[in-house]
Residue frames as qw, qx, qy, qz and C-alpha x, y, z in Angstrom:
[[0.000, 0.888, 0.459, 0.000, 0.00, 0.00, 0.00],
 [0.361, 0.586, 0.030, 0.725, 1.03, 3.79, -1.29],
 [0.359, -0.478, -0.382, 0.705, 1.95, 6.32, 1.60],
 [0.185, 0.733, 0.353, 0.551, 0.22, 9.05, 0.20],
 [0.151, -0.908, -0.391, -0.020, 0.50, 11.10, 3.38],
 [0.505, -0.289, 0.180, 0.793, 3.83, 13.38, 2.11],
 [0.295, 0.057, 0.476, 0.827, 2.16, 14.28, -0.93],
 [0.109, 0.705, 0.701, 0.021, -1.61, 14.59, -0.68],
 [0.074, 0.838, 0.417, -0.344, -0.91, 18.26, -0.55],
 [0.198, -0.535, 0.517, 0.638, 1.27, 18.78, -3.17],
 [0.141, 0.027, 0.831, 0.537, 0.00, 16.74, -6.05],
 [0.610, 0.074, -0.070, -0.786, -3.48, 17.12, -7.44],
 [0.712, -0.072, 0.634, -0.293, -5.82, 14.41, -6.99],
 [0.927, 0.359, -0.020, -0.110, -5.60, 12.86, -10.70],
 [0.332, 0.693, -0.621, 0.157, -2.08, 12.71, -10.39],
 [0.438, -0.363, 0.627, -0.531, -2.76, 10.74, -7.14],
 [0.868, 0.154, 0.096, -0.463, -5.10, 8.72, -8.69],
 [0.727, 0.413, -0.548, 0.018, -2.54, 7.46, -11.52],
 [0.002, 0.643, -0.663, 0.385, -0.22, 6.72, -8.66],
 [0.692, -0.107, 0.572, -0.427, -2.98, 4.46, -6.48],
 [0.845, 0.331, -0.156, -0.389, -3.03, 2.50, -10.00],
 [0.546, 0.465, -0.683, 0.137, 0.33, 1.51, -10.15],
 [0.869, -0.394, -0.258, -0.149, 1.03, -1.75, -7.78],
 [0.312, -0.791, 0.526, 0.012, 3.98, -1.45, -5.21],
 [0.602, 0.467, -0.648, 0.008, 6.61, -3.70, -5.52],
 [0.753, -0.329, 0.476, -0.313, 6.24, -6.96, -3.53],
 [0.165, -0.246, 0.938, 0.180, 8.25, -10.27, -3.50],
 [0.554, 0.288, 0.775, -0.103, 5.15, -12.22, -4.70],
 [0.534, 0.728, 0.045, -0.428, 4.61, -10.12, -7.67],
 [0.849, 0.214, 0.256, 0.409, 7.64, -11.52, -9.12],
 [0.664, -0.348, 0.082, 0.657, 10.44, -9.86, -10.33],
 [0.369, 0.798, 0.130, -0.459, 10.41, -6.52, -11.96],
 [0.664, 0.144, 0.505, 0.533, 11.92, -6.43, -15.55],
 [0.427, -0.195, 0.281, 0.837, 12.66, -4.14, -18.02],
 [0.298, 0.724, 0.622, 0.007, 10.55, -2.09, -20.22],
 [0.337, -0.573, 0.103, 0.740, 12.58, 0.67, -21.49],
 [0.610, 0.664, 0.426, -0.073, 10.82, 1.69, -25.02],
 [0.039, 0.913, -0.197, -0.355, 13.16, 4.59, -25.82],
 [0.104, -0.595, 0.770, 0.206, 16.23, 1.71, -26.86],
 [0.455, 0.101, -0.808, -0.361, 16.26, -1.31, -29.39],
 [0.615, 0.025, -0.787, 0.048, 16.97, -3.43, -26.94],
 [0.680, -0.623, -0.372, -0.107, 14.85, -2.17, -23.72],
 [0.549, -0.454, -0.205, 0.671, 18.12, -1.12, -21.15],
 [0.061, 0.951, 0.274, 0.129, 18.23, 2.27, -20.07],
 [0.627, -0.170, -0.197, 0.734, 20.77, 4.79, -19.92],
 [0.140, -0.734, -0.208, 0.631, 20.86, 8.13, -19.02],
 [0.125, -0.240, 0.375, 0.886, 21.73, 9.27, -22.30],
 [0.054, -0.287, -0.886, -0.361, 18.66, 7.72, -23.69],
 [0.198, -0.596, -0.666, 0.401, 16.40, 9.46, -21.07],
 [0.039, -0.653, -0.008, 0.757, 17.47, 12.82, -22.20],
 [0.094, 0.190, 0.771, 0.601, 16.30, 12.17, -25.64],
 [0.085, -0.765, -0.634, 0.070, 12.70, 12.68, -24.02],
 [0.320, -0.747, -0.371, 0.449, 13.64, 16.18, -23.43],
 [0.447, -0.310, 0.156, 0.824, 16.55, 17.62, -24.69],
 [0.185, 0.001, 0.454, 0.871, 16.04, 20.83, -26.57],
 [0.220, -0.531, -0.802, -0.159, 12.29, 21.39, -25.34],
 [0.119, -0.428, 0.266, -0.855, 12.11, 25.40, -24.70],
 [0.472, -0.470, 0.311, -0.678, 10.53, 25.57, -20.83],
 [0.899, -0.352, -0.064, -0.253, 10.78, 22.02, -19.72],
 [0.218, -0.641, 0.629, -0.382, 13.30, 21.08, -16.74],
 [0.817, -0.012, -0.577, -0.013, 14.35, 17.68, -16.11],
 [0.721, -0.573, 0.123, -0.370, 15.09, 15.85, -13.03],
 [0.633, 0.190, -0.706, 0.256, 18.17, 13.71, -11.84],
 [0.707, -0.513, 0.065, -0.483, 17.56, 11.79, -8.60],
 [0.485, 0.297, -0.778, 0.267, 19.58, 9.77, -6.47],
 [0.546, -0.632, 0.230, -0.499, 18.35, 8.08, -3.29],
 [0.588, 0.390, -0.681, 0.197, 20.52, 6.01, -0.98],
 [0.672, -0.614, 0.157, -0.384, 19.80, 4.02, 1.54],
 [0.668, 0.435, -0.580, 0.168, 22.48, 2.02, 3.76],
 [0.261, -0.202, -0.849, 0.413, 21.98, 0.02, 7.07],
 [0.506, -0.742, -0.328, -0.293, 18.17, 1.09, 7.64],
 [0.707, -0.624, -0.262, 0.204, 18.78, 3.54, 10.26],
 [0.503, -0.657, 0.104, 0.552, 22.27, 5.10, 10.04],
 [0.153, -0.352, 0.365, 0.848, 22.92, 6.10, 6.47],
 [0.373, 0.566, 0.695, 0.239, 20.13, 7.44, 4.18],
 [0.066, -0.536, 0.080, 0.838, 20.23, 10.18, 1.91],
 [0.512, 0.653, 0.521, 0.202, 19.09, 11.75, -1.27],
 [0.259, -0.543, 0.165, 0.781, 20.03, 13.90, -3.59],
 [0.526, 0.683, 0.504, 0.060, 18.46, 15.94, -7.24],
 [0.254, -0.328, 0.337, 0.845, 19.35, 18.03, -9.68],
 [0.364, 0.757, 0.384, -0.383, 17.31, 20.51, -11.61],
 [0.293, -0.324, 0.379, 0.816, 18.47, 21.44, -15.49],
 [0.551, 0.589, 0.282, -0.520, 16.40, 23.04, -17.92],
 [0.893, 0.328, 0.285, -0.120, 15.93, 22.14, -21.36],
 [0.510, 0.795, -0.326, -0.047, 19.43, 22.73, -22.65],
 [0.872, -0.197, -0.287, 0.345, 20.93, 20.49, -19.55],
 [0.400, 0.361, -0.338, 0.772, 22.61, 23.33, -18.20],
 [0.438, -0.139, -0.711, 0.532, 22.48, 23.95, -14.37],
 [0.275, -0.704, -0.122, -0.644, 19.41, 25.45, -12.61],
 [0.457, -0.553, 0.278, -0.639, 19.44, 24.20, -9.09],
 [0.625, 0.006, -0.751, 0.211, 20.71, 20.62, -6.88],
 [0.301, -0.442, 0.566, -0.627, 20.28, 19.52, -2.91],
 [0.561, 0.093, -0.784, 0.248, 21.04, 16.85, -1.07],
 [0.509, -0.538, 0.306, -0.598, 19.55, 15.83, 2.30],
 [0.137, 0.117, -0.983, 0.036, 19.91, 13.29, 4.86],
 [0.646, -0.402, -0.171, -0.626, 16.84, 11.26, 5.89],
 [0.239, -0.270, 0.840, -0.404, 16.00, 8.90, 8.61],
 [0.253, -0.020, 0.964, -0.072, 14.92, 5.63, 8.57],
 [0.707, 0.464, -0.160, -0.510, 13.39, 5.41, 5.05],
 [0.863, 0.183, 0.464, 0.077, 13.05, 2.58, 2.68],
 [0.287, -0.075, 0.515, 0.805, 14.95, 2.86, -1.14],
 [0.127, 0.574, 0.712, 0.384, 11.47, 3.55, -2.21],
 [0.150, -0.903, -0.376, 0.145, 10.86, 6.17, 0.20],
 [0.500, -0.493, 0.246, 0.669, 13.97, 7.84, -0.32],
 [0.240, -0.130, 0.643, 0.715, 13.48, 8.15, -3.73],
 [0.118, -0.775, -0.563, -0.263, 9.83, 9.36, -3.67],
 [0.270, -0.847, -0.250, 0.383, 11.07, 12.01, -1.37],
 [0.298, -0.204, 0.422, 0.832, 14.00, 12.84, -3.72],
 [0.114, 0.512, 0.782, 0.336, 11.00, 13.27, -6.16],
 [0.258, -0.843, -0.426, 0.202, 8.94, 15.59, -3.81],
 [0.484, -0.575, 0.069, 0.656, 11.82, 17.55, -3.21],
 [0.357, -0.084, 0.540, 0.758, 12.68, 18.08, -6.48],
 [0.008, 0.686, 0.574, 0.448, 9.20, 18.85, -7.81],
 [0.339, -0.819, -0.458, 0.061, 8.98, 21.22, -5.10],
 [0.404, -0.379, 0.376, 0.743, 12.25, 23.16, -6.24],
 [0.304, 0.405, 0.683, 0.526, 10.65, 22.90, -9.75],
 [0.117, -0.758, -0.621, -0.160, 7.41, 24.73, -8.43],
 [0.397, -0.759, -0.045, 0.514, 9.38, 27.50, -6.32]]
């Protein structure tokens, strides 16, 4: 089940909605796999991502990193904001406490959208 209760006041509610569609990741679901349309052969790379963007007057990409190491004593995140030429608007890095990789990296999200919006 989705923690919704970081974002509810940040996102609008169809955005929320899509979100409740998608199914968390759980060991019974089996293993996630690939699905990376942009490349022949499905594997992503960062260069490939910026294809979606690059060169799009007024739209601002996102790079995210969240890192979590011994639940408990090392978790952090960190984003970066560049607009549509890839050239540096705005980055920060925080630590968090006793998050998952999933949460970590939904907050790196948050964060970042909320840099975006400022």
């Amino acid at each position: 089940m989705w923690n919704f209760d970081i974002v509810t006041n940040i996102l609008p509610v169809h955005i929320l909605e899509d979100i409740k569609k998608v199914t968390p990741p759980h060991p019974l679901n089996g293993e996630d796999s690939l699905a990376w349309t942009i490349t022949s052969d499905g594997s992503f790379s960062i260069a490939s991502s910026y294809a979606l963007t690059a060169g799009v007057n007024g739209w601002v990409t996102m790079d995210i990193d969240g890192l979590v190491v011994d639940l408990g004593t090392k978790e952090a995140v960190g984003g970066i904001l560049r607009d549509s030429s890839r050239c540096f608007m705005v980055a920060f890095v925080a630590r968090l406490s006793l998050v998952s990789v999933l949460e970590a990296e939904l907050l790196g999200i948050f964060y970042c959208l909320k840099m975006a919006w400022e």
